[in-house]
BALOBA-1460 file (C-alpha; in Angstrom, 3 decimals):
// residues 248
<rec num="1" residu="x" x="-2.285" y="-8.035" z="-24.308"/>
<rec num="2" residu="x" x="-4.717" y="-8.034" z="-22.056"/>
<rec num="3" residu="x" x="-4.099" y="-11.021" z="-19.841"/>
<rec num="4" residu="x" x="-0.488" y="-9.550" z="-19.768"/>
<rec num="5" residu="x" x="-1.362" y="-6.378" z="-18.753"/>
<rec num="6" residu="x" x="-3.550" y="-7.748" z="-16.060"/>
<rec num="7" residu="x" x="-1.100" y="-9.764" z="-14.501"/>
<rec num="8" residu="x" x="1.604" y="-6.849" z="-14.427"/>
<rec num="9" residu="x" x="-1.138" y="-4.521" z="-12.709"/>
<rec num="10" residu="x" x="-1.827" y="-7.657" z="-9.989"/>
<rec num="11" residu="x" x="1.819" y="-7.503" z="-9.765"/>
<rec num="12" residu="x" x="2.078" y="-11.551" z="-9.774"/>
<rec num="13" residu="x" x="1.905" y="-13.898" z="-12.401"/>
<rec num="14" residu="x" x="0.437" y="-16.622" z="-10.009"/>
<rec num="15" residu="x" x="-2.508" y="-14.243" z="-9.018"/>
<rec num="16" residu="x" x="-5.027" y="-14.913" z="-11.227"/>
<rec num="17" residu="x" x="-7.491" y="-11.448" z="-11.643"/>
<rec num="18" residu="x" x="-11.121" y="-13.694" z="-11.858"/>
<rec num="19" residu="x" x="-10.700" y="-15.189" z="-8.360"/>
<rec num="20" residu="x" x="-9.980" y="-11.555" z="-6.986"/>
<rec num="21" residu="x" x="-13.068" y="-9.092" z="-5.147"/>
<rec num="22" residu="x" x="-12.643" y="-5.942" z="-7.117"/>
<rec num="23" residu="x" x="-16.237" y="-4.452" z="-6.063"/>
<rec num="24" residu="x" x="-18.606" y="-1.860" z="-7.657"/>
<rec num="25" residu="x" x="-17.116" y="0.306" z="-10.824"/>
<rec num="26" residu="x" x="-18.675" y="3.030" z="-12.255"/>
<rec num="27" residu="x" x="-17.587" y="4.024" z="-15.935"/>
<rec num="28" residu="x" x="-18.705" y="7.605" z="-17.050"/>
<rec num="29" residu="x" x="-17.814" y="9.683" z="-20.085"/>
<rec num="30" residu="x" x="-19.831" y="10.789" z="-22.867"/>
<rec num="31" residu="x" x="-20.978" y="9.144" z="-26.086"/>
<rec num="32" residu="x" x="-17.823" y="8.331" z="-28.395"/>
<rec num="33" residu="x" x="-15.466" y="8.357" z="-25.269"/>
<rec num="34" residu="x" x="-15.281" y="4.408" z="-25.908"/>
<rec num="35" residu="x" x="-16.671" y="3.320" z="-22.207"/>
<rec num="36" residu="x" x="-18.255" y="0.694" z="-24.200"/>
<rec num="37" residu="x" x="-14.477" y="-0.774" z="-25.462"/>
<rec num="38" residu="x" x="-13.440" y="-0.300" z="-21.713"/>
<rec num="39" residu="x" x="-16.152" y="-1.860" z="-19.490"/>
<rec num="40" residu="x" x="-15.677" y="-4.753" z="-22.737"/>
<rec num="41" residu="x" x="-11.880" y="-4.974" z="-21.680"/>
<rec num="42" residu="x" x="-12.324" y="-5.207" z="-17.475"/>
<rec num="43" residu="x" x="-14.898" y="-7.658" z="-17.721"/>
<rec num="44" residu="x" x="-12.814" y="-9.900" z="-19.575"/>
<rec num="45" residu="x" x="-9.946" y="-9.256" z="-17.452"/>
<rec num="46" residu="x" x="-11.716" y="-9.482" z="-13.984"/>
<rec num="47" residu="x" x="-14.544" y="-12.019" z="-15.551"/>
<rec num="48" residu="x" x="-17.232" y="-9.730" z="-13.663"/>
<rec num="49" residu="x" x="-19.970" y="-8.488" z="-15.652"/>
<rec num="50" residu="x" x="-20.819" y="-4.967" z="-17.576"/>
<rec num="51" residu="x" x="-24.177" y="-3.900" z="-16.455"/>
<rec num="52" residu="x" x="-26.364" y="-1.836" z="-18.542"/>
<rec num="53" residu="x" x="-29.607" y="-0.165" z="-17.134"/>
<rec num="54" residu="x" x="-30.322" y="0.355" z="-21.328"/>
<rec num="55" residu="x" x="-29.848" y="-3.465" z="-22.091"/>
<rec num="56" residu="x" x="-31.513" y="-4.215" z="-18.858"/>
<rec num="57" residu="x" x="-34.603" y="-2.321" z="-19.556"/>
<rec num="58" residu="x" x="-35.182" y="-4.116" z="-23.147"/>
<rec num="59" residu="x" x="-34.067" y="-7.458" z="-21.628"/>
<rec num="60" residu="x" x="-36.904" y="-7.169" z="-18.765"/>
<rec num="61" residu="x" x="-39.712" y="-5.704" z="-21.608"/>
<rec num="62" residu="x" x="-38.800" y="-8.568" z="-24.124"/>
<rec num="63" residu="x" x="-38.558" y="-11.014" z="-21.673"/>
<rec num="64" residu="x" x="-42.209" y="-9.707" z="-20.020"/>
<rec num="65" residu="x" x="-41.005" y="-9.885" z="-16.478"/>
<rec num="66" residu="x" x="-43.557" y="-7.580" z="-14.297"/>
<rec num="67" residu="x" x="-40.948" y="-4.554" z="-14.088"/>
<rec num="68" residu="x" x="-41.200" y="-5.216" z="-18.072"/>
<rec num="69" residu="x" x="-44.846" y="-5.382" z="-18.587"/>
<rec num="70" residu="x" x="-44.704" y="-1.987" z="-16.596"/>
<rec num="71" residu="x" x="-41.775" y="-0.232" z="-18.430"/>
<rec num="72" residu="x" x="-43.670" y="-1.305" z="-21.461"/>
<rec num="73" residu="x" x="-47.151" y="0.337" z="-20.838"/>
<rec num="74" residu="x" x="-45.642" y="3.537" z="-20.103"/>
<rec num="75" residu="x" x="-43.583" y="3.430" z="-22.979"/>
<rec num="76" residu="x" x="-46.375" y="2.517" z="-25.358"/>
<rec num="77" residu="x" x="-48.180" y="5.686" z="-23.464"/>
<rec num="78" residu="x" x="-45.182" y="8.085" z="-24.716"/>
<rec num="79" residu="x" x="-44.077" y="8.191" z="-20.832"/>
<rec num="80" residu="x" x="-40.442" y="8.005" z="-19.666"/>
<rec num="81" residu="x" x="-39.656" y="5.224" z="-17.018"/>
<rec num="82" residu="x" x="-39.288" y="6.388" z="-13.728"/>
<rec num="83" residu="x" x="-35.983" y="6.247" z="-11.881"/>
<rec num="84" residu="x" x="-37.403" y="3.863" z="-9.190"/>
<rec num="85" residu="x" x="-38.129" y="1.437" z="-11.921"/>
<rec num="86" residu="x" x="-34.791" y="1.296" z="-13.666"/>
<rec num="87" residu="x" x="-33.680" y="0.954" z="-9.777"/>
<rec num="88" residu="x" x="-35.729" y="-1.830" z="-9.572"/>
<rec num="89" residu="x" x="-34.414" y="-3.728" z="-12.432"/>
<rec num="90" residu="x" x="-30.494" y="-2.792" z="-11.306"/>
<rec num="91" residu="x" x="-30.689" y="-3.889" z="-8.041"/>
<rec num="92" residu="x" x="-32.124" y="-7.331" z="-8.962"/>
<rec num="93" residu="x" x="-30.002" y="-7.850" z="-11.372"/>
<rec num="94" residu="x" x="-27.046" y="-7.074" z="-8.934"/>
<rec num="95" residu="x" x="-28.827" y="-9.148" z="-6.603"/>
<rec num="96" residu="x" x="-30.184" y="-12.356" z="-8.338"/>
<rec num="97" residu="x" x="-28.166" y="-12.082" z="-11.440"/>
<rec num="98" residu="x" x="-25.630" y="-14.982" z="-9.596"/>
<rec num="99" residu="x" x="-22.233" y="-13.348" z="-10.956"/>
<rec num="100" residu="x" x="-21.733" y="-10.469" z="-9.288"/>
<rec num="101" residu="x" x="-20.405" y="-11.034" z="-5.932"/>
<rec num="102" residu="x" x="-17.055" y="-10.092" z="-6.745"/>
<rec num="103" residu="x" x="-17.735" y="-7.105" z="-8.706"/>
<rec num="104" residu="x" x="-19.336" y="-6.005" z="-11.744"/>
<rec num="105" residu="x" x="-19.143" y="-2.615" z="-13.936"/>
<rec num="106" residu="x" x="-21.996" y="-0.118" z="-14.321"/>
<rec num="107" residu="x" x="-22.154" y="1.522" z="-17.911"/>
<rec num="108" residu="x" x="-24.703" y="4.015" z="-18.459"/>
<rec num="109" residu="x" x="-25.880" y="4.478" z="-14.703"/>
<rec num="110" residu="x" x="-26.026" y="6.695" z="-12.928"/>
<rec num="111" residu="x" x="-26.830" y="9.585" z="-14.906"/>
<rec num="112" residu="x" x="-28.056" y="12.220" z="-12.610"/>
<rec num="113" residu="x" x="-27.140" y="13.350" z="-8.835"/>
<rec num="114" residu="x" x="-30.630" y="11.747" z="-7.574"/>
<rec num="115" residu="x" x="-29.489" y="8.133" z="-9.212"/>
<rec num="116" residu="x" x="-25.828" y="8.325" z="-7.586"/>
<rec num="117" residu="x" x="-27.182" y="9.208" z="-4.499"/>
<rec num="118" residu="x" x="-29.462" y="6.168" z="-4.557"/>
<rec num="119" residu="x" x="-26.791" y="4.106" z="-5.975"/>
<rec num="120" residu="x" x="-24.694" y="4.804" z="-2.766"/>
<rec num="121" residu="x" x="-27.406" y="3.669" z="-0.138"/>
<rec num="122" residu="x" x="-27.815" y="0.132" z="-2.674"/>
<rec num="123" residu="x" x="-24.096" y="-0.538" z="-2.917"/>
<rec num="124" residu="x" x="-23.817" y="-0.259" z="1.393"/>
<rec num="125" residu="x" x="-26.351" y="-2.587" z="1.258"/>
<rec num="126" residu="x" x="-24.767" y="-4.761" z="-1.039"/>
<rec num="127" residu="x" x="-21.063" y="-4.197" z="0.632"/>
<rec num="128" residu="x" x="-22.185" y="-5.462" z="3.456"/>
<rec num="129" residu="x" x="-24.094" y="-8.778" z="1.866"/>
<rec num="130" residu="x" x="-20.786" y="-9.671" z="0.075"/>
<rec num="131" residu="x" x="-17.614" y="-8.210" z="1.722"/>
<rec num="132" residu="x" x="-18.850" y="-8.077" z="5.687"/>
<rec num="133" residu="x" x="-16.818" y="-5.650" z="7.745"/>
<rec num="134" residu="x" x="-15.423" y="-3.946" z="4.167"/>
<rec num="135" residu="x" x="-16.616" y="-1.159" z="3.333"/>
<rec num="136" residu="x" x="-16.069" y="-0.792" z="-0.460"/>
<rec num="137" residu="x" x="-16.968" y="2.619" z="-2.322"/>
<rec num="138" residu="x" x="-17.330" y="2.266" z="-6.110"/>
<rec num="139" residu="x" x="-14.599" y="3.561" z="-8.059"/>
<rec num="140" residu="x" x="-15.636" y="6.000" z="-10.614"/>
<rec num="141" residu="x" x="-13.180" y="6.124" z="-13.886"/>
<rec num="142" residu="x" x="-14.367" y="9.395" z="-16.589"/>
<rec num="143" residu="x" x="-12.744" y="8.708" z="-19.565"/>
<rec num="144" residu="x" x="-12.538" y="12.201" z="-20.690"/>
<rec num="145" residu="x" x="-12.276" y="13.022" z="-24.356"/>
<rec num="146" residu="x" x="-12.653" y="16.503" z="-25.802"/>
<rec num="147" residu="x" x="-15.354" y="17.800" z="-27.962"/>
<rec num="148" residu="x" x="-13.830" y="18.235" z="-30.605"/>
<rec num="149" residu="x" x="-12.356" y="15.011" z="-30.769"/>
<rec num="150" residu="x" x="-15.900" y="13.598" z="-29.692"/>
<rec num="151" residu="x" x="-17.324" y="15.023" z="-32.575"/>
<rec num="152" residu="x" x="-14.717" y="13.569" z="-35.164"/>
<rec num="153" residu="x" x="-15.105" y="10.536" z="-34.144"/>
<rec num="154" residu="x" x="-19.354" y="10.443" z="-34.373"/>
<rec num="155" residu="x" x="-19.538" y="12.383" z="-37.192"/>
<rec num="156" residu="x" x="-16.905" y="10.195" z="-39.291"/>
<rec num="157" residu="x" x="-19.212" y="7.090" z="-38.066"/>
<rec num="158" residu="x" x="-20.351" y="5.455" z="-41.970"/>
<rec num="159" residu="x" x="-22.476" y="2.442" z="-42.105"/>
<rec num="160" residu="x" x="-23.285" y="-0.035" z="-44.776"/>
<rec num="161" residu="x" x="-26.958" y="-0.844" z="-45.213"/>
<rec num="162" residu="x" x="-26.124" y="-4.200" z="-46.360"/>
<rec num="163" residu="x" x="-23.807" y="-5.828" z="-43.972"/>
<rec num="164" residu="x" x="-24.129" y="-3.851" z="-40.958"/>
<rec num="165" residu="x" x="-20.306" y="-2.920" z="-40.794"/>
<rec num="166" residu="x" x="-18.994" y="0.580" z="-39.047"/>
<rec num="167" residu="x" x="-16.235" y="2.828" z="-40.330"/>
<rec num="168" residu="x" x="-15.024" y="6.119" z="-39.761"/>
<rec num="169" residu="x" x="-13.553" y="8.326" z="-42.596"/>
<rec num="170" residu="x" x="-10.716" y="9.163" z="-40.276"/>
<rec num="171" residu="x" x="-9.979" y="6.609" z="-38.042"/>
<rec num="172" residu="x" x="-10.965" y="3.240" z="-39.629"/>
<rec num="173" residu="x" x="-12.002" y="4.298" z="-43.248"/>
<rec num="174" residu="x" x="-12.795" y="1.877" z="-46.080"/>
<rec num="175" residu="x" x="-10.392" y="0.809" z="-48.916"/>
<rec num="176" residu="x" x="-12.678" y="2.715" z="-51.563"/>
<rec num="177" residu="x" x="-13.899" y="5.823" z="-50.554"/>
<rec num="178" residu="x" x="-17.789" y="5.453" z="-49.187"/>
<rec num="179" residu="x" x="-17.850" y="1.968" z="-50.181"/>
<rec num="180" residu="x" x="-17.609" y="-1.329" z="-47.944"/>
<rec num="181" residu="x" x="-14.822" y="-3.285" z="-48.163"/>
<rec num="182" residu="x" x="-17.159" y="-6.800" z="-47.933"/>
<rec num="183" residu="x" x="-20.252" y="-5.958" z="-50.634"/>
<rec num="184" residu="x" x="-19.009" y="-2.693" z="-52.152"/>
<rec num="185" residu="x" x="-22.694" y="-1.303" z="-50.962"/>
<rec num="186" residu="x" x="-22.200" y="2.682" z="-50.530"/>
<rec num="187" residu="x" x="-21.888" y="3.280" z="-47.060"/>
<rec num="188" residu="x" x="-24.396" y="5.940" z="-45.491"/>
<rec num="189" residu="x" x="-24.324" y="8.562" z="-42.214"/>
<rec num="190" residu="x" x="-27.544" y="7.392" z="-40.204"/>
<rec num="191" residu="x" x="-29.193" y="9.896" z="-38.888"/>
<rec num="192" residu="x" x="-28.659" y="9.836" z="-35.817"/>
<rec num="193" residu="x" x="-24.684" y="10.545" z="-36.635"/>
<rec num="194" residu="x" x="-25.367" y="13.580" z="-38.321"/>
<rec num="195" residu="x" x="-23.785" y="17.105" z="-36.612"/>
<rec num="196" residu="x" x="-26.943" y="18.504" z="-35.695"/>
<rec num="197" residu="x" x="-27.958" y="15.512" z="-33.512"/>
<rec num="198" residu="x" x="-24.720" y="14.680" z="-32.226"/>
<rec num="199" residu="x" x="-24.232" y="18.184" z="-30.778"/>
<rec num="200" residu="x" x="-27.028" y="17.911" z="-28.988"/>
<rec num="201" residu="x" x="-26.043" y="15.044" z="-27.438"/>
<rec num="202" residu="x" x="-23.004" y="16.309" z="-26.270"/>
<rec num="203" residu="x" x="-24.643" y="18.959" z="-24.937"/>
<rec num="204" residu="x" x="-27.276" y="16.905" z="-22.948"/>
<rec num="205" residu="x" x="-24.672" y="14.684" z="-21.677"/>
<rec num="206" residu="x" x="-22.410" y="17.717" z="-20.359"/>
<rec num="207" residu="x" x="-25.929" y="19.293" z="-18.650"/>
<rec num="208" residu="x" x="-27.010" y="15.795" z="-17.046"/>
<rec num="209" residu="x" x="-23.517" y="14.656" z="-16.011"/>
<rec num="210" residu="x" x="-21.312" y="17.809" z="-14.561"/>
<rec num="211" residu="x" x="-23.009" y="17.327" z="-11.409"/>
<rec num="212" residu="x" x="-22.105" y="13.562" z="-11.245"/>
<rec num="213" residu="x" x="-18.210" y="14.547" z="-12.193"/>
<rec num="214" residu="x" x="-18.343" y="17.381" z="-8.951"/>
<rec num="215" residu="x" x="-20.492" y="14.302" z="-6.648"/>
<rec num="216" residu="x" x="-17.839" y="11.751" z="-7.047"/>
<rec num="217" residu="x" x="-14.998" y="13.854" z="-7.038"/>
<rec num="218" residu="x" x="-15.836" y="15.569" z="-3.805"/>
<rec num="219" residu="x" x="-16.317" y="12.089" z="-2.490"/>
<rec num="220" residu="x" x="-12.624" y="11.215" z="-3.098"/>
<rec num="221" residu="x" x="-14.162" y="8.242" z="-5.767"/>
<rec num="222" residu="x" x="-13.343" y="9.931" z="-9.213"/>
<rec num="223" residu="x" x="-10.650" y="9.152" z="-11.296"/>
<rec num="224" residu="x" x="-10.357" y="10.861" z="-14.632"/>
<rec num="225" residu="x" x="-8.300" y="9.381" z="-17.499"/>
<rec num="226" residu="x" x="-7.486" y="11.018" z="-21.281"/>
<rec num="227" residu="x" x="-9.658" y="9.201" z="-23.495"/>
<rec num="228" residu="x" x="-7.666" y="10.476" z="-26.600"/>
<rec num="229" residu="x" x="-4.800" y="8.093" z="-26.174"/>
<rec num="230" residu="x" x="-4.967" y="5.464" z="-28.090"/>
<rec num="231" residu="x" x="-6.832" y="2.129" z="-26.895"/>
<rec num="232" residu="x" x="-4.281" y="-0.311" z="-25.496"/>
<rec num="233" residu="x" x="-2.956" y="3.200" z="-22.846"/>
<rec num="234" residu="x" x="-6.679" y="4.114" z="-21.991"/>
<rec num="235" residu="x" x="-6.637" y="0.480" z="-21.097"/>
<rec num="236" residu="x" x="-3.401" y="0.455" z="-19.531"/>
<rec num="237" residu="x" x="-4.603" y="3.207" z="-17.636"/>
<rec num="238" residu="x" x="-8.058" y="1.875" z="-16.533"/>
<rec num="239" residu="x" x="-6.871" y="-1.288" z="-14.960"/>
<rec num="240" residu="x" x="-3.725" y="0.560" z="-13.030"/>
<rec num="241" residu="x" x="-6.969" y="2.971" z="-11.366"/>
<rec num="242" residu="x" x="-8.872" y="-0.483" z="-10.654"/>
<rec num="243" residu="x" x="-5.624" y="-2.429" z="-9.300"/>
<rec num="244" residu="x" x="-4.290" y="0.817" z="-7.164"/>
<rec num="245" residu="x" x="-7.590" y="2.912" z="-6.113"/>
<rec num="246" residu="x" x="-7.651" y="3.669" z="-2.884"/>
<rec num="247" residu="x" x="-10.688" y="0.957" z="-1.554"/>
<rec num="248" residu="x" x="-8.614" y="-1.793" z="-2.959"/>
């Protein structure tokens, strides 16, 4: 489906999507929205990668790079990592990480109007290392889902301590009521899918991120799509924005 779709948003079967520049993309939307299942989907399709300043920052502590050692010191001292540090770690990723010259997605980042704004100075820097004489804006997809619908889908979320599997009572529920289909282990709700927590979350993400939605749109980068549809049309959608935004 997806190679299919791909070549009917190229508009030619001969053009093959991982030899093509599509530049920066930045994927917003809150937790649940399924950004995750998107970003999974376009870097197949495109063969760029999904960049995540989360991943990045446990990749560079585990691996003890210097950024790491750093990050890890002020984590052990109960102290958040600065902006300019996660920056750090991005842009040499973007940089040095050898497969992103024709693109690559960013999941997670930015988060706040102080990271987009240095996000735009890095990626006219970068522009002009890879694509000389092209200017290329990132485009911004927000897969929008409602609250509601946000909090069905995190607060069905069931887990099985033995196997590791997900379900959700509504959407993908087991065979047997709170047990997994594999080990018949009774499935649990971690804590950190209960109501209370999740709430929160949503309400965190709406504080931190309206400003983002108003930056980008004002900017003539943000497209929005319904996150509610079902996967394969959020998809559908996704790749249409990438293949026919206006930088491309």
């Amino acid at each position: 489906m997806e190679t299919q779709t791909a070549m009917t948003m190229t508009g030619s079967t001969n053009e093959d999507p991982k030899t093509r520049f599509v530049g920066p993309l930045i994927l917003l939307g809150s937790p649940g929205a399924g950004k995750g299942t998107q970003s999974k989907v376009i870097s197949n399709v495109y063969g760029i990668p999904q960049i995540s300043t989360g991943d990045l920052l446990r990749e560079n502590v585990s691996h003890g790079s210097e950024l790491g050692k750093q990050a890890k010191a002020m984590m052990e001292r109960g102290e958040l990592v600065p902006d300019g540090m996660v920056q750090d770690m991005l842009a040499k990723r973007v940089v040095e990480g050898g497969d992103t010259n024709r693109g690559f997605i960013l999941d997670g980042f930015p988060r706040t109007l102080p990271q987009a704004k240095w996000l735009d100075g890095f990626l006219e820097e970068w522009t002009a290392a890879v694509n000389p004489g092209h200017g290329v804006p990132p485009v911004v997809i927000n897969v929008a889902v409602g609250y509601n619908q946000l909090l069905r889908r995190l607060t069905g979320r069931r887990s099985c301590p033995t196997c590791g599997r997900i379900y959700n009572v509504y959407s993908q529920p087991p065979c047997v009521a709170d047990l997994c289909d594999f080990d018949e282990t009774k499935l649990v709700i971690r804590r950190d899918d209960s109501e209370e927590v999740i709430s929160e979350r949503l309400r965190a993400y709406e504080r931190q991120t309206l400003p983002l939605t108003d930056y980008y749109r004002a900017k003539g980068n943000l497209h929005v799509v319904d996150g509610e549809q079902d996967t394969d049309t959020v998809t559908a959608a996704v790749l249409k924005i990438i293949e026919n935004g206006d930088r491309l």
